[in-house]
DOFI-457243 format. One record per residue (C-alpha): residue number from 1; chain; x, y, z. Coordinates in Angstrom, 1 decimal, decimal comma, always signed. Each point is the difference from the previous one (the first is absolute). Layout:
+-----+--------+--------+--------+--------+
: num : chaine :   east :  north :     up :
+-----+--------+--------+--------+--------+
: NUM :      A :      X :      Y :      Z :
...
+-----+--------+--------+--------+--------+
% end
This chain:
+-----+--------+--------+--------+--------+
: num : chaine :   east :  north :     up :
+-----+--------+--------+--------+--------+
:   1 :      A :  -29,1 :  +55,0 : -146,1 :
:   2 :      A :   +2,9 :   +1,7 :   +2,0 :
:   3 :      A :   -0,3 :   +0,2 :   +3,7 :
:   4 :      A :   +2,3 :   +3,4 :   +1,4 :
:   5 :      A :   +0,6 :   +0,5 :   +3,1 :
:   6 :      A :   +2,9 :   -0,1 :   +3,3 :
:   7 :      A :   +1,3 :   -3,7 :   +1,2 :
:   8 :      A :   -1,5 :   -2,2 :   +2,4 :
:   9 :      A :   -3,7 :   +0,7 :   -0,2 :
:  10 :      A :   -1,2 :   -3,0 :   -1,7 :
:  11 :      A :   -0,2 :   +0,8 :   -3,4 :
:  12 :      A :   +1,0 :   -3,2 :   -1,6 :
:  13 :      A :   -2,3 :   -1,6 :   +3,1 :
:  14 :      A :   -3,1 :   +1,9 :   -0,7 :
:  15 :      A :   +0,8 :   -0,5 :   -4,2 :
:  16 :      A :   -0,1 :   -4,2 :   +0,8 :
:  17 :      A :   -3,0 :   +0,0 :   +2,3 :
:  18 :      A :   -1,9 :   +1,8 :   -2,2 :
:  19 :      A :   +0,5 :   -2,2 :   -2,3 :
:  20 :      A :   -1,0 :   -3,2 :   +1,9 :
:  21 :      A :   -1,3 :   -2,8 :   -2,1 :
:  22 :      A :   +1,3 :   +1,2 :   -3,3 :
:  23 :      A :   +2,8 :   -1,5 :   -1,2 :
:  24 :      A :   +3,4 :   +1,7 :   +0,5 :
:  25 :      A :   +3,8 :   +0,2 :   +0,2 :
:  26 :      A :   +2,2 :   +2,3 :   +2,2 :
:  27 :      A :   +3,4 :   +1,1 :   -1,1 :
:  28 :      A :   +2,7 :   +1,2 :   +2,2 :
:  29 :      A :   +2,7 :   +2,3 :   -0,2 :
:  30 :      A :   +2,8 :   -2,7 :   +0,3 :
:  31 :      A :   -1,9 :   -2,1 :   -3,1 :
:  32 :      A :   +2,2 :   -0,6 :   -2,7 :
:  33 :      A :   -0,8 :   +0,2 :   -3,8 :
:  34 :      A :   -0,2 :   -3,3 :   -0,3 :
:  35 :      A :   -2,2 :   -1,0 :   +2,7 :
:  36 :      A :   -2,7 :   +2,8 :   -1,1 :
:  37 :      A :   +0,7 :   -1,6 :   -3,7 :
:  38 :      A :   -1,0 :   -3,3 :   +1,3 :
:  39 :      A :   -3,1 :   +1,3 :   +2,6 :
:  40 :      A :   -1,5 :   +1,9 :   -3,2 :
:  41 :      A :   +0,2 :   -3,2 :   -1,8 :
:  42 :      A :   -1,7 :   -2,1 :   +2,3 :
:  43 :      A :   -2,8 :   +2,7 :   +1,1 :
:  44 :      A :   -1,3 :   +1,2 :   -3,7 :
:  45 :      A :   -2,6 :   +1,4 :   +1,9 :
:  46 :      A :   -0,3 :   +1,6 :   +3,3 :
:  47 :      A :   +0,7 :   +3,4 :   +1,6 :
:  48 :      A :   +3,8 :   +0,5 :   +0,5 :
:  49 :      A :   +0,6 :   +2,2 :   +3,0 :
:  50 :      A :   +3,5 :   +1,9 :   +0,0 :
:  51 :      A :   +1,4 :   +0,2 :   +3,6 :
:  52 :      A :   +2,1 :   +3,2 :   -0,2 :
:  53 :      A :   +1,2 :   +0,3 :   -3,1 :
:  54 :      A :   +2,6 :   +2,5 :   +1,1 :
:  55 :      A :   +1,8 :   -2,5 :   +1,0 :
:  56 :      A :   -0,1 :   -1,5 :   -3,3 :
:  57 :      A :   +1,1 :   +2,8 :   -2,2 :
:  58 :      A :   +3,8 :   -1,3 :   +0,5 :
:  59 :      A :   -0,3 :   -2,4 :   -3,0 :
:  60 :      A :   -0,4 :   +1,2 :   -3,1 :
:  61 :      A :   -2,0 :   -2,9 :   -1,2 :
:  62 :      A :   -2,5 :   -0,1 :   +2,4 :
:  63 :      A :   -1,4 :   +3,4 :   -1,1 :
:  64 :      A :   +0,4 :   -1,6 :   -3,6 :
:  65 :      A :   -2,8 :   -2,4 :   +1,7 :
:  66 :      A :   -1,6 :   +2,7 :   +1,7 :
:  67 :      A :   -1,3 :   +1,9 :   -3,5 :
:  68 :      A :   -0,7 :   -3,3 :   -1,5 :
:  69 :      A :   -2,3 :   -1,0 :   +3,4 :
:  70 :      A :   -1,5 :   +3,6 :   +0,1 :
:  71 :      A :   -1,1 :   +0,0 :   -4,0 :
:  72 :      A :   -3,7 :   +1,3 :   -0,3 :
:  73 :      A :   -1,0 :   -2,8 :   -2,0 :
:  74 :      A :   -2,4 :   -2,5 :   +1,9 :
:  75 :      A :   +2,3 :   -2,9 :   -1,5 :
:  76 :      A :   +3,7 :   +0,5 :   +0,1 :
:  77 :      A :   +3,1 :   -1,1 :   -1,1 :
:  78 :      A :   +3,1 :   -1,3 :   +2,0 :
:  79 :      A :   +3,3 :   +0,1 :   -2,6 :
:  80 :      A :   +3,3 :   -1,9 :   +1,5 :
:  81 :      A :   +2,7 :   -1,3 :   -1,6 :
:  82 :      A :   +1,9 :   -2,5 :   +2,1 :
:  83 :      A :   +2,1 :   -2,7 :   -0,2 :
:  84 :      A :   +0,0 :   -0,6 :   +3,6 :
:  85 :      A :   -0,8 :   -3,7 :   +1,5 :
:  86 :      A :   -2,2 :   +1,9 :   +2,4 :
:  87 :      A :   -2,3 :   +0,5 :   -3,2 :
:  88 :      A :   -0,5 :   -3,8 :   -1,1 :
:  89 :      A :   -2,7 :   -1,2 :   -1,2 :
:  90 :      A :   -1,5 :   +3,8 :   -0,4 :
:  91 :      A :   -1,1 :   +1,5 :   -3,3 :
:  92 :      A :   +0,8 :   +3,9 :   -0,6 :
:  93 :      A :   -1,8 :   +2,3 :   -0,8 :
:  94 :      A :   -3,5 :   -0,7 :   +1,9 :
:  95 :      A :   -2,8 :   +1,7 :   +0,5 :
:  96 :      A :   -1,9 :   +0,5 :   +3,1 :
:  97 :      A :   -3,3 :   +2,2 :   +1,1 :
:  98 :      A :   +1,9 :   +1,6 :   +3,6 :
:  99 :      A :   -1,2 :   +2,8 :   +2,0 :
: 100 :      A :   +2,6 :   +1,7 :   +2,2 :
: 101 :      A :   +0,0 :   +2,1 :   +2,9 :
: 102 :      A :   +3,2 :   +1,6 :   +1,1 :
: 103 :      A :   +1,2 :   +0,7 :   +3,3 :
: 104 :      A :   +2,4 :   +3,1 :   +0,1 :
: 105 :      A :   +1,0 :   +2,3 :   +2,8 :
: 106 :      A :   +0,2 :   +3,6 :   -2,4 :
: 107 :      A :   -0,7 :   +0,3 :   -3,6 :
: 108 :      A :   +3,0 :   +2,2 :   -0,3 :
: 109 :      A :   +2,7 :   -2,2 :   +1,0 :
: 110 :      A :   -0,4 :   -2,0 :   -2,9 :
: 111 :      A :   +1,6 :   +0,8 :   -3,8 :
: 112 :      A :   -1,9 :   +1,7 :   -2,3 :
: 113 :      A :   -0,8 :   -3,2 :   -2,4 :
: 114 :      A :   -1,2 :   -1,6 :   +2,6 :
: 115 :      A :   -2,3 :   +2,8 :   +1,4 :
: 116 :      A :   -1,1 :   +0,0 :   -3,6 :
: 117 :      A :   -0,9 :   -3,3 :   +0,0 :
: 118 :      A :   -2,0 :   +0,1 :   +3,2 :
: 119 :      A :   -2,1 :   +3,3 :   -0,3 :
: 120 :      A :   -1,7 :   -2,1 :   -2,9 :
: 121 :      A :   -1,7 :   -1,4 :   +2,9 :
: 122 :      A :   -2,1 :   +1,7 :   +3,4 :
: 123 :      A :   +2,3 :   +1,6 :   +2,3 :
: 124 :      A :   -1,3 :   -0,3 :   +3,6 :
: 125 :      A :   +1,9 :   +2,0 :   +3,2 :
: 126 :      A :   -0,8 :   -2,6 :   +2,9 :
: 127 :      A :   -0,3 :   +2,3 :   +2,8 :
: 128 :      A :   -1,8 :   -2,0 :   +2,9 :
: 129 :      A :   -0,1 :   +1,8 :   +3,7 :
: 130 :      A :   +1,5 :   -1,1 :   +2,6 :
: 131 :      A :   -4,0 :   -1,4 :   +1,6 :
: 132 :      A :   +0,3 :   -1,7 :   -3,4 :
: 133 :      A :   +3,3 :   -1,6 :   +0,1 :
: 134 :      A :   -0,4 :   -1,0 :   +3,5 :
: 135 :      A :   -3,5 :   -1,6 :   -0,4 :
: 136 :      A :   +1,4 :   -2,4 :   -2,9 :
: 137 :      A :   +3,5 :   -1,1 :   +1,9 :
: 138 :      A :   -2,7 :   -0,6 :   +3,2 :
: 139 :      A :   -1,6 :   -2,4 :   -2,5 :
: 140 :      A :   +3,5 :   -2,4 :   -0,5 :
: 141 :      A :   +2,2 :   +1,4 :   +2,9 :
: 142 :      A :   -0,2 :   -1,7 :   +3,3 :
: 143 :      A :   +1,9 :   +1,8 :   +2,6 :
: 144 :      A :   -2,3 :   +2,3 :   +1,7 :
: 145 :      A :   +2,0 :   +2,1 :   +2,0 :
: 146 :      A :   +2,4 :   +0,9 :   -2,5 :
: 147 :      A :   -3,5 :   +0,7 :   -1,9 :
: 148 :      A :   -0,9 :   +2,0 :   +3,4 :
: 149 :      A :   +2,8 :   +2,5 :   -0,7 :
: 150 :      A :   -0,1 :   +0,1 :   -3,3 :
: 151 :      A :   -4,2 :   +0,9 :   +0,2 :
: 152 :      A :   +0,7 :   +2,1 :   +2,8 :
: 153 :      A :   +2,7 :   +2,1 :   -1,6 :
: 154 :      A :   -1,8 :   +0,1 :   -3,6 :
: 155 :      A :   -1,2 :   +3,7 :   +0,0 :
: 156 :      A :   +3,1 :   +1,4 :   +0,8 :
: 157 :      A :   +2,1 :   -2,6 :   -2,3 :
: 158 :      A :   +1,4 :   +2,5 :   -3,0 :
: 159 :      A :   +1,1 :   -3,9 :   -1,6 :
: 160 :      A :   -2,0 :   -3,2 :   +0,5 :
: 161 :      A :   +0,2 :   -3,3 :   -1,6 :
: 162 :      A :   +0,2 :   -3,7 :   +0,3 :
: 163 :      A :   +3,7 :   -0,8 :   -0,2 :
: 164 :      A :   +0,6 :   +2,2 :   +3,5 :
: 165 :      A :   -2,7 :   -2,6 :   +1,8 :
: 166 :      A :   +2,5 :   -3,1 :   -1,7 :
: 167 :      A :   +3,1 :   +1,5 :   +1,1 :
: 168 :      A :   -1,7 :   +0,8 :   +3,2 :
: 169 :      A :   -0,9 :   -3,4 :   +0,5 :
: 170 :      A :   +3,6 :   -1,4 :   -0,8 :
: 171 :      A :   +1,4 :   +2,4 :   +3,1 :
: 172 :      A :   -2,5 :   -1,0 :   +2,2 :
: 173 :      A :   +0,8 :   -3,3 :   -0,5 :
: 174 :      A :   +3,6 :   +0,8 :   +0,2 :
: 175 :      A :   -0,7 :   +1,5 :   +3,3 :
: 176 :      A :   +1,2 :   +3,7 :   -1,0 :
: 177 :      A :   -1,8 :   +3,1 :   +0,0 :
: 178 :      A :   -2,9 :   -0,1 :   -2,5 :
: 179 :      A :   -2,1 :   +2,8 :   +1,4 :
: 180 :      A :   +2,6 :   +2,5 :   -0,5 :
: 181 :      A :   +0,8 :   -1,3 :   -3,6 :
: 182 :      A :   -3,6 :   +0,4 :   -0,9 :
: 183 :      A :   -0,2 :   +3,5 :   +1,5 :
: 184 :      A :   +3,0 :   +1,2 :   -1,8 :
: 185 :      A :   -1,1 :   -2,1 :   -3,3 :
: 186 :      A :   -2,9 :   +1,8 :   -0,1 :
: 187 :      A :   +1,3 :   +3,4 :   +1,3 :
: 188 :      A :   -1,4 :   +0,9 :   +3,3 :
: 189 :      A :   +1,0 :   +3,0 :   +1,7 :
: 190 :      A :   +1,6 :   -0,8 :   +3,2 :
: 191 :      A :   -1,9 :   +2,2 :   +1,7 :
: 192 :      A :   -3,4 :   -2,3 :   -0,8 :
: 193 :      A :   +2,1 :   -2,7 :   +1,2 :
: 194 :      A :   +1,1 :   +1,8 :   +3,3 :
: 195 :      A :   -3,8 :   +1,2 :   +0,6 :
: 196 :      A :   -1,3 :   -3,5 :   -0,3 :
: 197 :      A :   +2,7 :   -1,0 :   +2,8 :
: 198 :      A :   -1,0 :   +2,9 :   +2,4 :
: 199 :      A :   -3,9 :   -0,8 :   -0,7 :
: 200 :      A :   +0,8 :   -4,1 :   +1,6 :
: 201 :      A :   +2,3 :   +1,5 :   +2,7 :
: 202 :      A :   -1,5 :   -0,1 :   +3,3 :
: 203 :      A :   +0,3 :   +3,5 :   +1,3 :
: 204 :      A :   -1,8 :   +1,8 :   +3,0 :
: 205 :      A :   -1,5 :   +2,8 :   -2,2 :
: 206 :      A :   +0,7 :   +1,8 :   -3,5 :
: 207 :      A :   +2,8 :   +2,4 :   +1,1 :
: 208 :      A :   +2,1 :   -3,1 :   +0,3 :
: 209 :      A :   -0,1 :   -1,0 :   -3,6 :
: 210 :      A :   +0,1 :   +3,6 :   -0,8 :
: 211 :      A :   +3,4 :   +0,2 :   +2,1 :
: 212 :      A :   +1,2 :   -3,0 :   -2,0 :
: 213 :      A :   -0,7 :   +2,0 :   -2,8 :
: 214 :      A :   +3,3 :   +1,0 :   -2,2 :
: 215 :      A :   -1,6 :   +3,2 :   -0,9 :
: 216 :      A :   -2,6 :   +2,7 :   +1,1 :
: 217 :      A :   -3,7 :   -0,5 :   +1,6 :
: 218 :      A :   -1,2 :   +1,0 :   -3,0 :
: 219 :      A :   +1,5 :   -2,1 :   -2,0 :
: 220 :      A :   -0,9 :   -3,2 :   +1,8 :
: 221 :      A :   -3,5 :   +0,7 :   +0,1 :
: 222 :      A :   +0,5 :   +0,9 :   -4,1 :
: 223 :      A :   +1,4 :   -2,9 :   -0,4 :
: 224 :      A :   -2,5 :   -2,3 :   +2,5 :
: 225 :      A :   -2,4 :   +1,8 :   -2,6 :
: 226 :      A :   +1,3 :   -1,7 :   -2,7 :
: 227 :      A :   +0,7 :   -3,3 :   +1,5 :
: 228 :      A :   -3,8 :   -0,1 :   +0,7 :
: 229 :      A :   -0,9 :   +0,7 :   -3,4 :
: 230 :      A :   +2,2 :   -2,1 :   -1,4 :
: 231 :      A :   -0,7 :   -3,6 :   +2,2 :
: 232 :      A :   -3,4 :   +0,7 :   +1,0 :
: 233 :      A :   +1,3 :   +0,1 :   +3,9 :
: 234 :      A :   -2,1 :   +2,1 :   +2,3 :
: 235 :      A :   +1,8 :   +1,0 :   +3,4 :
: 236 :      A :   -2,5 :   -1,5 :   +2,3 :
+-----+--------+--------+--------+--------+
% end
């Protein structure tokens, strides 16, 4: 199985937890030949989940690896030649029954061998919304009120994903300006931004946001339209 689809919204996450309580090995993009050598020997059989494998496509042997993992047959074949200490005590070839999901971010960035190799299997675009990809990091990630912006923000958010909430949390925690990261991460237009500040600003009556406005009457109450629709605030 290939998972498609843009960084940071948990493919490799939602791969391993749907695979809870079957047996399985995750390979990273760092991983050397070797060390997937030595994980295939000691897990003969278990689902081998592929974290990126963009990343991977540096090394010529590991795509070697990659159309020996991805055979159809339900019982494949690993073939290394080595002479490496690292390889003691193993016996080459061997056989093993793996089933392998891999991560990718676009089908197209990869060679052509390789796409060959990997349209043998189901192709699926992971496309979740941005309800979808907040209600799973709400599941593991603690912060709430960088979770508040990011929920409250999620309509209007043209990109969404778990990484921002991470990096979010790491200049928080720095004490630097994490809400306007996020809002520029995932691409707000200033003017939602400016609206939301007018809305909290204590002001005798409209026409004093409207004043504060950097453009016409109609255009703040265009745009206090489409902050509305976009938060779920109702002027009161």
């Amino acid at each position: 199985m290939v998972i498609e689809g843009v960084p940071g919204i948990g493919k490799t996450h939602n791969a391993a937890k749907a695979c809870a309580g079957q047996e399985r090995v995750i390979l990273r993009a760092h991983a050397t030949p070797a060390a997937i050598i030595k994980r295939l020997y000691e897990n003969r059989n278990c689902i081998i989940i592929i974290d990126d494998i963009d990343g991977f496509m540096s090394n010529p042997s590991v795509k070697s690896l990659m159309k020996m993992l991805c055979e159809l047959e339900e019982e494949k074949t690993i073939y290394w030649d080595s002479t490496a200490s690292v390889f003691a005590g193993m016996v080459t070839p061997f056989d093993g029954r793996w089933e392998t999901i891999v991560c990718c971010n676009r089908m197209g960035s990869l060679d052509m061998d390789l796409q060959a190799v990997l349209n043998r299997g189901i192709v699926i675009r992971f496309e979740p919304s941005n309800a979808e990809i907040l209600e799973e990091l709400q599941s593991w990630f603690a912060d709430k009120e960088i979770l508040g912006e990011m929920r409250q923000w999620k309509n209007a958010a043209t990109r969404f994903d778990f990484r921002m909430a991470l990096l979010a949390k790491c200049l928080k925690d720095a004490g630097d300006d994490w809400k306007q990261y996020l809002q520029e991460e995932m691409e707000i237009s200033e003017k939602l931004v400016l609206m939301r500040e007018l809305q909290a600003r204590e002001c005798r009556c409209e026409m004093d946001r409207v004043k504060a406005w950097p453009g016409s009457r109609q255009d703040y109450y265009n745009w206090k339209k489409g902050y509305e629709e976009v938060t779920g605030w109702m002027s009161q």
